[in-house]
C-alpha positions as a Python dict, from the first residue, in 0.01 Angstrom:
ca = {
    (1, 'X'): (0, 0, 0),
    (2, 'X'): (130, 350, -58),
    (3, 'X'): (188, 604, 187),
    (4, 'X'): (-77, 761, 323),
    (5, 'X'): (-341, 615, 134),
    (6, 'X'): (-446, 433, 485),
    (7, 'X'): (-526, 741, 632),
    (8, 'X'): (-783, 888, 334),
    (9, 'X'): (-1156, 896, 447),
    (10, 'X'): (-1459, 840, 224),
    (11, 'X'): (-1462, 1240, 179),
    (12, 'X'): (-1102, 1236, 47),
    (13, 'X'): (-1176, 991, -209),
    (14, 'X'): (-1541, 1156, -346),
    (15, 'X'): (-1308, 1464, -355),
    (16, 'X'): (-1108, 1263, -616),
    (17, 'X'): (-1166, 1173, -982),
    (18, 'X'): (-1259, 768, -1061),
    (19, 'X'): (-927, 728, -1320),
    (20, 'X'): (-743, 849, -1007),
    (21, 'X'): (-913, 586, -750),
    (22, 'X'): (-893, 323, -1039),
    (23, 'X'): (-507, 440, -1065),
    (24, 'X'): (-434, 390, -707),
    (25, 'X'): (-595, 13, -704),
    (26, 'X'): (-428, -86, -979),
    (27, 'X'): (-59, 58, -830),
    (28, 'X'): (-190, -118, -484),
    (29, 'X'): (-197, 202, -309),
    (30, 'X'): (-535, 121, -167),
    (31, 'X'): (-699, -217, -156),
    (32, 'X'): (-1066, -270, -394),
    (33, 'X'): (-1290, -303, -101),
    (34, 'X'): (-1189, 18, 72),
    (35, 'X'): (-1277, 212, -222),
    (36, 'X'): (-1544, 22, -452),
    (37, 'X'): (-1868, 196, -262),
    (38, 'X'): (-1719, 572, -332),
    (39, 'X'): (-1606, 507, -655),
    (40, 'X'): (-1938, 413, -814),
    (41, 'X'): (-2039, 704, -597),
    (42, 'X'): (-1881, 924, -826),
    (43, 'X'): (-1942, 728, -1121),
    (44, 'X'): (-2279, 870, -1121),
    (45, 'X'): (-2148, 1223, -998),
    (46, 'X'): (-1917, 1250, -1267),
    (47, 'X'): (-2211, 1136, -1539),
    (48, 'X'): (-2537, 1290, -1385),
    (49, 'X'): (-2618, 1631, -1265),
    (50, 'X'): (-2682, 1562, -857),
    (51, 'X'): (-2818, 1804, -610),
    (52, 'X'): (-2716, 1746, -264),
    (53, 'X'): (-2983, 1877, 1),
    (54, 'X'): (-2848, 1920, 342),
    (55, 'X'): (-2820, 2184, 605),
    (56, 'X'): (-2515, 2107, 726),
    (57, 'X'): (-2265, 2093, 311),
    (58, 'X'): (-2182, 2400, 206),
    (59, 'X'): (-2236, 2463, -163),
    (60, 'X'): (-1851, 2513, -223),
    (61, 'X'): (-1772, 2173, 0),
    (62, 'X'): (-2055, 2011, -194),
    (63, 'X'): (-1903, 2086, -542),
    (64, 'X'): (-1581, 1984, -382),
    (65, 'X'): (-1724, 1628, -354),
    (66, 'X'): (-1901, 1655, -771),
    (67, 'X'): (-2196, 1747, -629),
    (68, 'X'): (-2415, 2001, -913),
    (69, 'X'): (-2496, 2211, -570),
    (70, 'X'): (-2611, 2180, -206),
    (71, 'X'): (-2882, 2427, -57),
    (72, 'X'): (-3237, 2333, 96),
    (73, 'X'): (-3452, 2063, -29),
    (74, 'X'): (-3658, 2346, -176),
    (75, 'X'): (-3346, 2560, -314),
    (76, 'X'): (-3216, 2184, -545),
    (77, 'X'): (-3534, 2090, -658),
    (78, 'X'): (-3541, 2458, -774),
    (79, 'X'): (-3254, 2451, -922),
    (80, 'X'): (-3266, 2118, -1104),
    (81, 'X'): (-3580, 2194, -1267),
    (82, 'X'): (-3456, 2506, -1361),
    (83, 'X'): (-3178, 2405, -1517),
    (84, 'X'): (-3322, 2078, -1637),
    (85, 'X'): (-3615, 2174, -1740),
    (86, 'X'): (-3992, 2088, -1602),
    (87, 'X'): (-4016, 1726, -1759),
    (88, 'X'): (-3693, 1692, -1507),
    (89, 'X'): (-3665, 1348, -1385),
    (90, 'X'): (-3597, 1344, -949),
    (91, 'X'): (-3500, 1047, -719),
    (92, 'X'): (-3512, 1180, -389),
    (93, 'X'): (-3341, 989, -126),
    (94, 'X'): (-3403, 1061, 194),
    (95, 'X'): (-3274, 813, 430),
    (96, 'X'): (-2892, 906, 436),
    (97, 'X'): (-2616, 666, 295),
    (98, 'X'): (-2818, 324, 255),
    (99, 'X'): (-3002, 475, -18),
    (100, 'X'): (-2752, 617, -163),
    (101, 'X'): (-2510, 320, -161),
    (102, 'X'): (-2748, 92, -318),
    (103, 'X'): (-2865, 348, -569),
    (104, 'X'): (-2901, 178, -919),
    (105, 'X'): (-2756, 339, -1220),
    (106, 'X'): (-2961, 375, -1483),
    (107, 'X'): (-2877, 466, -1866),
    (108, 'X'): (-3051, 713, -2004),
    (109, 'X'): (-3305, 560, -2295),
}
């Protein structure tokens, strides 16, 4: 394992690209399982537009992570449709980190 790459949290890894977590399991820097959860995380952060509602993420910490944005629940869904349009599709999630670890990726048809 390479220096140092014990001692990254989840947060330092969503704060990274995916060919950057891919690099560092392939050069054994960090092992598959300690990474595999985050880095489908940002799979779908680096292909979808995702609004992050919480009180407590700023909007520059959220973007820090790939987030589109953070605000109220009120202030995304604002956002998103007006950026998306109305005919917007939504998943709200609002039990913290289950749903969002088993969220399914879907392609666009």
């Amino acid at each position: 394992m390479g220096v140092g790459a014990r001692e990254k949290t989840g947060p330092d890894f969503l704060k990274m690209s995916t060919e950057r977590m891919a690099r560092m399991i392939v050069h054994h820097e960090v092992s598959v399982r300690d990474v595999v959860l985050i880095y489908r995380q940002k799979r779908v952060l680096e292909e979808r537009q995702v609004f992050l509602a919480s009180k407590t993420i700023s909007e520059a910490e959220a973007e820090k992570f790939g987030f589109a944005g953070s605000g109220s629940l009120e202030d995304v869904l604002s956002r998103a449709f007006a950026e998306m349009g109305k005919d917007a599709r939504v998943a709200v999630m609002p039990q913290e980190g289950i749903a969002w670890r088993n969220m399914p990726i879907f392609e666009d048809r």
